[in-house]
C-alpha positions as a printed Julia matrix, in Angstrom:
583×3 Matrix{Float64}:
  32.57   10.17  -19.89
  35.24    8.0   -20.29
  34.62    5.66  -17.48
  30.44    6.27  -17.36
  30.2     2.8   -19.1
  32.46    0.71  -16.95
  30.54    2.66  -13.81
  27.42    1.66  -15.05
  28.09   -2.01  -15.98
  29.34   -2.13  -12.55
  26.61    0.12  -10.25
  23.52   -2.37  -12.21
  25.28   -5.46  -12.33
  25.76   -4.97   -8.38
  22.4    -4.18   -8.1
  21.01   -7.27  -10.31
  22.84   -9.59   -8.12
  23.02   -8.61   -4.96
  21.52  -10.45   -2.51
  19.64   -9.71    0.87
  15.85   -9.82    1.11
  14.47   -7.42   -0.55
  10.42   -6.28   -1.69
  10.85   -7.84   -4.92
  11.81  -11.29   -3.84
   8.55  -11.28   -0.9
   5.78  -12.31   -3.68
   2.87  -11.58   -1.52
   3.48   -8.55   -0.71
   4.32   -7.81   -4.21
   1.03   -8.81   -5.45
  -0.65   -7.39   -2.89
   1.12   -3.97   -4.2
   0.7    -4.59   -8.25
  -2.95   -5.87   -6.99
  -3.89   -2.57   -5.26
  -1.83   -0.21   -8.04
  -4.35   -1.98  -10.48
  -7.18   -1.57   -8.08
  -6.49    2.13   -7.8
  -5.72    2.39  -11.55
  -9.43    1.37  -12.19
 -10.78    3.97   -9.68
  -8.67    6.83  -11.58
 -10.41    5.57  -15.04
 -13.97    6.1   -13.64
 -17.19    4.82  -14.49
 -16.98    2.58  -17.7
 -19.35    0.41  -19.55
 -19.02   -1.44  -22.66
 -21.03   -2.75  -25.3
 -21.07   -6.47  -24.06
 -21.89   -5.28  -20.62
 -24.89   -3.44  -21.49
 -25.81   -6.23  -24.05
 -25.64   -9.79  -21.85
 -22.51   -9.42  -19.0
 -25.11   -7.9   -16.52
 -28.2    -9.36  -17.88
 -26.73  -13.16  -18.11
 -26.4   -13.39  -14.37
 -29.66  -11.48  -13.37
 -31.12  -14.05  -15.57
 -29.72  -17.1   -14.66
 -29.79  -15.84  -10.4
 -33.46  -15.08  -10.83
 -34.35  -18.56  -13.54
 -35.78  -16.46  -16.0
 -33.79  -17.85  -18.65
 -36.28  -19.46  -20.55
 -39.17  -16.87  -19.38
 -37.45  -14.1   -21.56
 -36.39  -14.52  -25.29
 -32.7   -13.46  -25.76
 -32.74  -10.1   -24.31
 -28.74  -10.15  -24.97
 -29.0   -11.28  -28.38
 -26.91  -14.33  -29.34
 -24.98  -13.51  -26.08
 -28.04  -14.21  -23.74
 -26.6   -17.77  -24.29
 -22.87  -17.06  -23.13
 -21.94  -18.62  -19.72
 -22.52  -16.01  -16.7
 -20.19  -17.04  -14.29
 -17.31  -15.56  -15.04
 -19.46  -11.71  -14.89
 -20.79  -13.22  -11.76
 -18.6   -11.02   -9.36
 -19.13   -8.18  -11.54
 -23.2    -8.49  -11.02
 -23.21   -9.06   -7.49
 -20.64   -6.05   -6.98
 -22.74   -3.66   -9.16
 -25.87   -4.67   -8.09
 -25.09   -4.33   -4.0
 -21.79   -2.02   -3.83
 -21.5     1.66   -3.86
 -20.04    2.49   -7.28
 -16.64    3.89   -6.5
 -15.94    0.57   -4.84
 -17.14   -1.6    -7.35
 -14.67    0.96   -9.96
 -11.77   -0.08   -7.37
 -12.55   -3.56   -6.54
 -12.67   -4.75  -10.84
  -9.37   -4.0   -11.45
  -8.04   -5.46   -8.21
  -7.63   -8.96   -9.1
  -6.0    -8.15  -12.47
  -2.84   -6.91  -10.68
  -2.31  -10.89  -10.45
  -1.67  -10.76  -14.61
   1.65   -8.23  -13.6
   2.88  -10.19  -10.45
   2.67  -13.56  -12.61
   4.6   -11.86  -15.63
   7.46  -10.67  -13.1
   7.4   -14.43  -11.81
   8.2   -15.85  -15.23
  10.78  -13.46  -15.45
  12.81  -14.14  -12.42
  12.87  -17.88  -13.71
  13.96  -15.94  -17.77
  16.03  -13.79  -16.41
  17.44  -15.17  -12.81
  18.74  -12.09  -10.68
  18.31   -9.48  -13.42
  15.88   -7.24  -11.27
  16.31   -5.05  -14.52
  14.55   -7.04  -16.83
  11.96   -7.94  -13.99
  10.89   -4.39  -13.69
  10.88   -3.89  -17.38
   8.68   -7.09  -17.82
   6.11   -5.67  -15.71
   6.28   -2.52  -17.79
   5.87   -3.7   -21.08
   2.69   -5.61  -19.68
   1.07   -2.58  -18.65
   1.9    -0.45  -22.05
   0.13   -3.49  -24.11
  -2.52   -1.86  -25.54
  -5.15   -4.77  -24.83
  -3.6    -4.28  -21.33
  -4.62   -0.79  -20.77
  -7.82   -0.79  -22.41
  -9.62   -4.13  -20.38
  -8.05   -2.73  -17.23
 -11.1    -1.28  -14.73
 -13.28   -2.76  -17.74
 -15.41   -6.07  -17.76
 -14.32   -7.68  -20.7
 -12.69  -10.66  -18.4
  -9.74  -11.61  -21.05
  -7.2   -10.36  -18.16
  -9.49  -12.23  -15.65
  -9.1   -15.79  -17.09
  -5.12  -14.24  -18.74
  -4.3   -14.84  -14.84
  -5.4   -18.97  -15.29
  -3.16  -18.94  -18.79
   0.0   -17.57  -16.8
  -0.46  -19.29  -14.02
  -0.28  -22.29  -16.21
   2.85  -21.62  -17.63
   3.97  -21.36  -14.18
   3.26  -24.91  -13.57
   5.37  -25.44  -17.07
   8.18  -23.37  -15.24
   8.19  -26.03  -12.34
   8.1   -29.0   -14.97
  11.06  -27.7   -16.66
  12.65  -27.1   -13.26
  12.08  -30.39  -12.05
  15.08  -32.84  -12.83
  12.53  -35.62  -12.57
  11.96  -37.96  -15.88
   8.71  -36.25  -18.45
   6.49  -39.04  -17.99
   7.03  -39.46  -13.68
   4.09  -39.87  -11.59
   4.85  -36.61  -10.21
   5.61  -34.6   -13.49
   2.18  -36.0   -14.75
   0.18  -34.35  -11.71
   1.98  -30.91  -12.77
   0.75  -31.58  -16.23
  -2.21  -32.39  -15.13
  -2.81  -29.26  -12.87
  -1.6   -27.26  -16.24
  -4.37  -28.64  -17.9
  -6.42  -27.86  -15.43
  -5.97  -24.32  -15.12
  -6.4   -23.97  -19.19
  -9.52  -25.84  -18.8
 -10.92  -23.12  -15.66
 -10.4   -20.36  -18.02
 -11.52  -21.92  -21.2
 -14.94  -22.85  -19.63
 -15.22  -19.03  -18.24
 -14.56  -18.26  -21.84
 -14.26  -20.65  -25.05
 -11.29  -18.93  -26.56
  -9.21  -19.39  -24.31
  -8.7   -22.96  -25.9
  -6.56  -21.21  -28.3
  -3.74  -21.42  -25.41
  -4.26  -25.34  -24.74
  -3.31  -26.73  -28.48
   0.36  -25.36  -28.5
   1.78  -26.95  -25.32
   1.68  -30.87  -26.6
   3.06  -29.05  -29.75
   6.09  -27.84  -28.0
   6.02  -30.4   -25.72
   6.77  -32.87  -29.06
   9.11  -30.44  -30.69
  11.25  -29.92  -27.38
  11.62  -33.87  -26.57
  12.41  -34.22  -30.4
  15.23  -31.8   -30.11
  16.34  -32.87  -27.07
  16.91  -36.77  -27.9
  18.9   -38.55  -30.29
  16.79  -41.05  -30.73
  15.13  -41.56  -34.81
  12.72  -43.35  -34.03
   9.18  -42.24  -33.89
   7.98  -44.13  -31.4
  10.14  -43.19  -28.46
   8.73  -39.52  -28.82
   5.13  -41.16  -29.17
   5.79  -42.44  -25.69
   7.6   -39.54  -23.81
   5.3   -37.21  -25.31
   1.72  -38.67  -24.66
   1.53  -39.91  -21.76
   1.62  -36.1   -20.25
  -0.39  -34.47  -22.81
  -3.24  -37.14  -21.85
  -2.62  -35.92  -18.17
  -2.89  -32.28  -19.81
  -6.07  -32.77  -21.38
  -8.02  -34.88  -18.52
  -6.92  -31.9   -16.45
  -8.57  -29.84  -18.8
 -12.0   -31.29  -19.38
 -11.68  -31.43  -15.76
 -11.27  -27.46  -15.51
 -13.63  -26.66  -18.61
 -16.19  -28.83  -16.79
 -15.92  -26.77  -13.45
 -16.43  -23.82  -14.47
 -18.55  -24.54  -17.83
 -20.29  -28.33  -16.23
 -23.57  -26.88  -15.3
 -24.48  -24.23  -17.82
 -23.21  -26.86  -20.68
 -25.98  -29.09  -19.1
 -28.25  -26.34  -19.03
 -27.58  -25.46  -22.93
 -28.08  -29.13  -23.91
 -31.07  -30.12  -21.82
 -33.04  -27.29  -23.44
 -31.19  -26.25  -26.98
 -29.37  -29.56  -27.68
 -26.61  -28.29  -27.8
 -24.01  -28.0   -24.87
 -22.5   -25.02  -26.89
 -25.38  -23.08  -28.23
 -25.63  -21.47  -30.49
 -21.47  -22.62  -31.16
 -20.67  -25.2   -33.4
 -24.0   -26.0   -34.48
 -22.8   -27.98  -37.74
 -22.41  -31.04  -34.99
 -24.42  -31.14  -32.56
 -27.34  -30.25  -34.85
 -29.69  -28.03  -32.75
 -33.12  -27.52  -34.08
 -33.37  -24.22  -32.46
 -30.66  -22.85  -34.43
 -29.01  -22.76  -38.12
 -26.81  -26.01  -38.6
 -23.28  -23.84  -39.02
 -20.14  -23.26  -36.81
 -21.09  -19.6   -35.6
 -17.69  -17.98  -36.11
 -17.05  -14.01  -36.28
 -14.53  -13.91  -39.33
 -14.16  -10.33  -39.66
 -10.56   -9.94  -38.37
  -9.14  -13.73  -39.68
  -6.93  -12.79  -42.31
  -7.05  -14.71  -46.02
  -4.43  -16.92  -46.44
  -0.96  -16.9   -45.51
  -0.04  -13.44  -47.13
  -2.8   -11.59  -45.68
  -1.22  -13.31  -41.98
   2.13  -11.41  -42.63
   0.79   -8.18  -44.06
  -1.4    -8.28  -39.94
   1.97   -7.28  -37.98
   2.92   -4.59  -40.29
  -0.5    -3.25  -40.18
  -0.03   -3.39  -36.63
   3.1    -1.83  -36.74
   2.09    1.13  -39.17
  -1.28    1.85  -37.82
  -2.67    2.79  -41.61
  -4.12   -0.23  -42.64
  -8.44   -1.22  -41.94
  -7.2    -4.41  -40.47
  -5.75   -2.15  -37.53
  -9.42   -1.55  -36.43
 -10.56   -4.13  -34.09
 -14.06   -2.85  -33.0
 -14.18    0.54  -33.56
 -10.9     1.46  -32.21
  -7.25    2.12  -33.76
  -5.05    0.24  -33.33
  -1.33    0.39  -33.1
   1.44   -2.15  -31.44
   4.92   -2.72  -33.1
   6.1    -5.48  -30.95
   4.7    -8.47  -32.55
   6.51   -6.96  -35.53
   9.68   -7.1   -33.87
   9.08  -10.48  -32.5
   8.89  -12.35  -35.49
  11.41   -9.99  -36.96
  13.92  -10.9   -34.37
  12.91  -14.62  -33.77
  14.1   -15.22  -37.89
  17.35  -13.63  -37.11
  17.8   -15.68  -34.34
  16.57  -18.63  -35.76
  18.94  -18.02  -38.62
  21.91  -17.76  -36.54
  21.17  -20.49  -34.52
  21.27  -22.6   -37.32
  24.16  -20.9   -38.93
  26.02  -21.78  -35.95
  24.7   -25.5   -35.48
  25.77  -25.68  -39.3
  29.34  -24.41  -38.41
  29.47  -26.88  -35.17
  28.52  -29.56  -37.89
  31.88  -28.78  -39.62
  33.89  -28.14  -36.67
  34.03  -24.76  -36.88
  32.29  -23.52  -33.72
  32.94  -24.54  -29.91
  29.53  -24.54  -29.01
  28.91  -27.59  -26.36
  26.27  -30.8   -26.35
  25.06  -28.81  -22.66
  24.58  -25.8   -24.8
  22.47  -27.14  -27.51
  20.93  -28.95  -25.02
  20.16  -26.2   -23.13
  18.0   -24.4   -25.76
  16.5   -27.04  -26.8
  14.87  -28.24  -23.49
  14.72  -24.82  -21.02
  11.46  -22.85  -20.16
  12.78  -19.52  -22.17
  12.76  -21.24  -25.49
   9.28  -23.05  -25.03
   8.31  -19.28  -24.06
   9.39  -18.86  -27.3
   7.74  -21.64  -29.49
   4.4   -21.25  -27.44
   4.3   -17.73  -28.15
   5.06  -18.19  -31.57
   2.43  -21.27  -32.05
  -0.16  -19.8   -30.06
  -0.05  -16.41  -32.38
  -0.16  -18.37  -35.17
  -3.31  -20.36  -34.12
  -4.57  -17.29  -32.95
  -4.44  -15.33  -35.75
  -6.47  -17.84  -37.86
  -8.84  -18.87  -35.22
 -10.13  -15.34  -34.27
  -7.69  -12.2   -35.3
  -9.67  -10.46  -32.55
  -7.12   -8.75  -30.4
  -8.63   -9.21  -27.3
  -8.64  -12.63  -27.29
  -4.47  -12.2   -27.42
  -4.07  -11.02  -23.99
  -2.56  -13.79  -22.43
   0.18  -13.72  -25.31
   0.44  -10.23  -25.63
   1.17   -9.18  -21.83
   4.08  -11.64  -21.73
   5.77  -10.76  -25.11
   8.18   -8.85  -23.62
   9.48  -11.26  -21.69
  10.18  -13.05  -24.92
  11.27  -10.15  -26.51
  14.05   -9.61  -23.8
  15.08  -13.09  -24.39
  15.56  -13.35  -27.62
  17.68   -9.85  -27.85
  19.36  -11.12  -25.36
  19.84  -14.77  -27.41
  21.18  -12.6   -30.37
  23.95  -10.79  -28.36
  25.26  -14.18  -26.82
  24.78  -15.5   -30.61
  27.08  -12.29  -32.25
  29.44  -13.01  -29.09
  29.54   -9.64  -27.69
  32.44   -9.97  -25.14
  33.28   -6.4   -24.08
  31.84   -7.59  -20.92
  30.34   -3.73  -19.82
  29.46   -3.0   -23.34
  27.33   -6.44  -23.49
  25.82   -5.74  -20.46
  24.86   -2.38  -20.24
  23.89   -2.18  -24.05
  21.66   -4.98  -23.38
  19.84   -3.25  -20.96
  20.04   -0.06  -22.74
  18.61   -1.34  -26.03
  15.77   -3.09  -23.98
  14.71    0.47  -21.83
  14.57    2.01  -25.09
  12.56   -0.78  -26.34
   9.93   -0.47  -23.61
   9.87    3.34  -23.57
   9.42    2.96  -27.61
   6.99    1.01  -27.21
   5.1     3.51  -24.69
   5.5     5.84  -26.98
   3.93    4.68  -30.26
   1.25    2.09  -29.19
  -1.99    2.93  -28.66
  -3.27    4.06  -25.3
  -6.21    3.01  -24.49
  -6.75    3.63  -20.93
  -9.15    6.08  -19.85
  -8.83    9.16  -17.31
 -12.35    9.85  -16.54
 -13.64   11.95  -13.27
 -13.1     9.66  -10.39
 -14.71   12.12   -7.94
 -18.19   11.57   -9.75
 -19.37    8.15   -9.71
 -23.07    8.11  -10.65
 -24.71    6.89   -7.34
 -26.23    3.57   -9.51
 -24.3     1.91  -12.06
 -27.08    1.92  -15.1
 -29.15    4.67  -13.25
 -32.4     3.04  -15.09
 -35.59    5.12  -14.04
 -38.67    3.42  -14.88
 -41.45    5.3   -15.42
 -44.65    3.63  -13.62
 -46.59    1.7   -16.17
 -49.96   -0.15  -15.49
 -49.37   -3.19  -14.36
 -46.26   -3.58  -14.99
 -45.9    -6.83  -12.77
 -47.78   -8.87  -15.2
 -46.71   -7.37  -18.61
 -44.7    -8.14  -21.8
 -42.25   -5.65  -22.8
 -41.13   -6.33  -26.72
 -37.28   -4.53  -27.25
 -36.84   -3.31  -30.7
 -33.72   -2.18  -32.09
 -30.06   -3.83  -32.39
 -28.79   -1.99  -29.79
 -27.19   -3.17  -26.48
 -29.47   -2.13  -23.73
 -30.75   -5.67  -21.68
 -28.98   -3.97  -18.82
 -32.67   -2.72  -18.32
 -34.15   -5.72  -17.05
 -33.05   -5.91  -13.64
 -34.75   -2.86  -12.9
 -38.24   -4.17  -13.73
 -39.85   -6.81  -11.49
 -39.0   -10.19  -12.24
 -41.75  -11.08  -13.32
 -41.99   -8.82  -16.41
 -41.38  -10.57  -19.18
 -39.05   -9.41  -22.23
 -38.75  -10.83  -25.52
 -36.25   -9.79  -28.02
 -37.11   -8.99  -31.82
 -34.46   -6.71  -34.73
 -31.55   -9.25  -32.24
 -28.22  -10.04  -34.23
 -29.41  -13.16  -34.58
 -32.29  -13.47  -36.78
 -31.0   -14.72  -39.86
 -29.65  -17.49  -37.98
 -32.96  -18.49  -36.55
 -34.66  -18.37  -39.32
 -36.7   -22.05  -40.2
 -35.76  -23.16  -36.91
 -37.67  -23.88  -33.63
 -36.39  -20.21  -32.16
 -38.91  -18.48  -33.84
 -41.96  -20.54  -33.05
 -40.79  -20.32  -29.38
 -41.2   -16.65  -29.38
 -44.58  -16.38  -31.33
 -45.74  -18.91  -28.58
 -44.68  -16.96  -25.91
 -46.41  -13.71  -27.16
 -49.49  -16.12  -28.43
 -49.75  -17.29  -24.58
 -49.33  -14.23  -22.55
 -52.51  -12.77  -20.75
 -51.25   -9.6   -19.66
 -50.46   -6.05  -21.14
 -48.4    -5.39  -23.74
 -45.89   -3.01  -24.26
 -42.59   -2.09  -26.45
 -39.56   -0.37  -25.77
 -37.07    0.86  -28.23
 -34.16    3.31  -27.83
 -34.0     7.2   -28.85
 -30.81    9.01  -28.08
 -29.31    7.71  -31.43
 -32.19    9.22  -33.33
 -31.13   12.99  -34.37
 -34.79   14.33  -34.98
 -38.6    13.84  -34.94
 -38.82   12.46  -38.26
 -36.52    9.53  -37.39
 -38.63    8.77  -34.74
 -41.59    8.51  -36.43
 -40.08    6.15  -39.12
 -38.62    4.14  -36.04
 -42.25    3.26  -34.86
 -43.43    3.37  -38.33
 -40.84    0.11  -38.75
 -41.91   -1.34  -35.35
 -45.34   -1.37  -36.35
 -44.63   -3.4   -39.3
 -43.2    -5.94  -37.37
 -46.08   -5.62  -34.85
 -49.11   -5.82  -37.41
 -48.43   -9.21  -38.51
 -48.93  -10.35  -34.99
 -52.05   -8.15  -34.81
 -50.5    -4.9   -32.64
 -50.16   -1.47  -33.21
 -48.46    1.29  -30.8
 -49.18    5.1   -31.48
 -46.04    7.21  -30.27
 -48.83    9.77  -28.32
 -48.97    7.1   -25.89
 -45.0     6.46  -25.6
 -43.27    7.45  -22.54
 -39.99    8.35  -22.08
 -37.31    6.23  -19.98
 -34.01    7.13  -19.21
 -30.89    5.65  -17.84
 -27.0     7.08  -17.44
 -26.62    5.84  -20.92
 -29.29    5.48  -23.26
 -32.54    7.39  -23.65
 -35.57    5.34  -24.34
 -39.17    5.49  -25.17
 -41.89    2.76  -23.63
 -44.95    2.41  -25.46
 -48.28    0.71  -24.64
 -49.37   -2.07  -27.23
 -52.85   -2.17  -28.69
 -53.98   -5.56  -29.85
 -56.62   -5.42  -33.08
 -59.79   -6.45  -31.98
């Protein structure tokens, strides 16, 4: 026991440095092997829907493939007006691919979020294959991590644009050219761009844009002695202009066309978002914003890690899961004790008290581990007040331990632990625990479902033969998600939405006219469709159609539930019911 430590120190310190090639230093074929444990990962999980998927992911990009956008009325609620493309894979993969392939080939690409985490960590942590592993670990124990993986949320599809970004800021900070060369500005520029790709597949992804030229400021402050704020006016915008042409370029590559789309028809190229300024007749003249999660004020923002970190609070339900994740808690736990010895020392080098070099404070002033740091830090922040949704963390919350390991790391060098096998191996041992802690208590969301029975279609929709069905209107009752239904009638059914989650916000506007014109102007049969399998008994389906029929006798329709048939899929039962119009 006596010389276990020193053997230790010595067997992984060896083994960190070593050099040779090795399968962790050839990156393809280490994301092709992250890619395909992913891949495989989503196969053991099974078949999986969600709530958006059945309510607009699928239906968006049947719609928009097939131009029936503005022939239907907001089958997918609000969502209908979301842009497709980035379920567009999905579609196409579910609507022509045997299931269990489809299962396997979702969570193949978002092996790419690991492989780009255990980049950023070789340039962290250079040669500490320790730390690399453990990276990669703590990314795949992130409960956002676990429960989007196999799923088709597509916050760890457009998390691989965010990192990849960063990457970018990896080779800026590597580069020994000046901030504001021609050649640093195309990297910055290419940043941008890869912010702006994932922020048009998905508007909050902006939240990971605004803290770069933030840091980018803070980092050339720190790093100049200059008082003057001009100078940092002119090393500092120059490549966040560069950053943001390169992201209206991305946002408008991905987001160009259906933005277009939105505006030629809604007037709004964000509809139904931020509504307040572009003034859209067809909707209420307010910033659509989901506050549920945002916490009030700046109390309520430090009470959200301890909820986290406790699991007790209502606040740690997002959706209608727990919740439970105690490393943001330790982040900002551990970044104020480092931040207060950092300055304790700077105060001490003030005085003359401390031997700590100009290349030193220069160091962590300027390096890519300490804007790891401040982004992470910033981009929580913004975060938090922006949405408070978890999901819309990922990016953030997959590479936390990377900062994590840096800053423990940080407070050892800043306590001086010079024992050099206790420094080392203690390190190492306090950040295994940390990840196997973490394992332990935070929520696990991933789900073990049969693999070895796939349902031989996706939705399994059986549609019951209706007369003339070709030329009919089908009217969907009920708040439920369920447009994943449409594809399976012909196209040229047409579906309009009523009881949608946005009603109240479409009220006085041109929306509703739209629909009462559509019905006014149709030729064909009618029919409605409402789901059943959440109603526990006959009497609650008879006060179901009871309800619809109010809604339908203003317009002059009735439907008897004698005449309804039923409709199932692998989800949801329904019931389809032929419309009488009043003579």
């Amino acid at each position: 026991m006596k010389n276990l430590l020193p053997f230790l120190h010595k067997f992984l310190s060896n083994w960190e440095t070593q050099k040779g090639k090795s399968w962790l230093h050839n990156n393809y074929f280490l994301a092709g092997i992250l890619c395909l444990l992913t891949g495989l990962m989503s196969f053991i999980q099974g078949w999986h829907v969600s709530f958006d998927l059945m309510n607009y992911q699928y239906y968006n990009n049947y719609a928009w493939l097939n131009n029936v956008l503005e022939y239907h009325f907001s089958p997918g609620q609000v969502q209908s007006f979301h842009n497709p493309l980035l379920w567009l894979p999905y579609y196409l993969s579910i609507r022509h691919l045997p299931t269990p392939l489809t299962g396997f080939l979702i969570g193949l690409p978002q092996g790419l979020n690991l492989f780009l985490i255990y980049w950023i960590s070789t340039k962290v942590f250079p040669g500490a294959r320790v730390i690399h592993i453990l990276s990669i670990a703590m990314a795949m124990i992130s409960p956002m991590y676990t429960f989007e993986l196999g799923s088709f949320a597509g916050d760890n599809i457009c998390s691989i644009f965010v990192l990849a970004a960063l990457t970018v800021v990896v080779k800026i900070k590597e580069s020994s050219c000046r901030i504001n060369a021609r050649a640093t500005l195309i990297k910055w520029l290419f940043c941008g761009l890869l912010i702006g790709i994932a922020s048009g597949l998905k508007l909050t992804n902006l939240t990971f844009l605004i803290p770069i030229p933030i840091v980018l400021f803070i980092q050339t402050y720190l790093s100049s002695r200059k008082t003057k704020i001009a100078f940092y006016l002119r090393q500092t915008l120059l490549p966040i202009a560069f950053l943001i042409f390169g992201f209206v370029l991305g946002f408008l590559c991905t987001s160009g066309l259906w933005m277009y789309f939105l505006y030629s028809r809604y007037e709004n190229p964000l509809f139904p978002y931020y509504n307040a300024i572009f003034k859209s007749e067809y909707f209420q003249p307010i910033n659509l914003k989901y506050d549920r999660w945002i916490p009030d004020g700046f109390i309520e923002g430090i009470k959200y890690v301890w909820f986290w970190l406790v699991g007790k609070d209502e606040q740690t339900t997002w959706h209608w899961f727990p919740y439970r994740d105690a490393k943001w808690f330790l982040f900002w736990l551990l970044l104020l004790f480092l931040a207060i010895l950092k300055l304790f020392r700077l105060y001490r080098y003030s005085y003359g008290q401390s031997n700590l070099s100009e290349n030193n404070i220069a160091s962590w002033r300027t390096d890519f581990s300490y804007f790891l740091v401040l982004y992470s830090a910033i981009g929580f922040t913004i975060w938090l007040y922006q949405f408070g949704y978890i999901r819309y963390l990922l990016p953030l919350d997959i590479i936390a331990g990377i900062v994590l390991f840096f800053i423990i790391e940080e407070i050892v060098k800043e306590l001086r632990c010079n024992i050099l096998y206790r420094q080392y191996f203690l390190v190492r041992l306090t950040q295994v625990l940390l990840v196997i802690c973490l394992a332990i208590t935070s929520t696990n969301y991933s789900r073990i479902g049969n693999f070895l029975d796939w349902p031989q279609d996706w939705f399994g929709v059986q549609v019951p033969s209706l007369t003339n069905v070709e030329s009919s209107m089908i009217l969907m009752y009920s708040r439920l998600p369920y447009s994943y239904i449409v594809p399976y009638f012909p196209v040229t059914t047409q579906f309009v939405r009523f009881d949608n989650n946005m009603e109240s916000l479409i009220a006085s506007t041109r929306f509703p006219e739209t629909r009462e014109s559509m019905i006014q102007n149709h030729t064909g049969p009618f029919y409605g469709i409402f789901p059943t399998h959440h109603l526990s008994n006959e009497t609650e389906l008879e006060e179901e159609v009871v309800r619809i029929n109010a809604s339908l006798g203003v317009r002059g329709m009735t439907l008897s539930l004698d005449e309804c048939i039923p409709m199932m899929s692998n989800i949801h039962e329904f019931r389809i019911c032929p419309i009488t119009l009043s003579d």
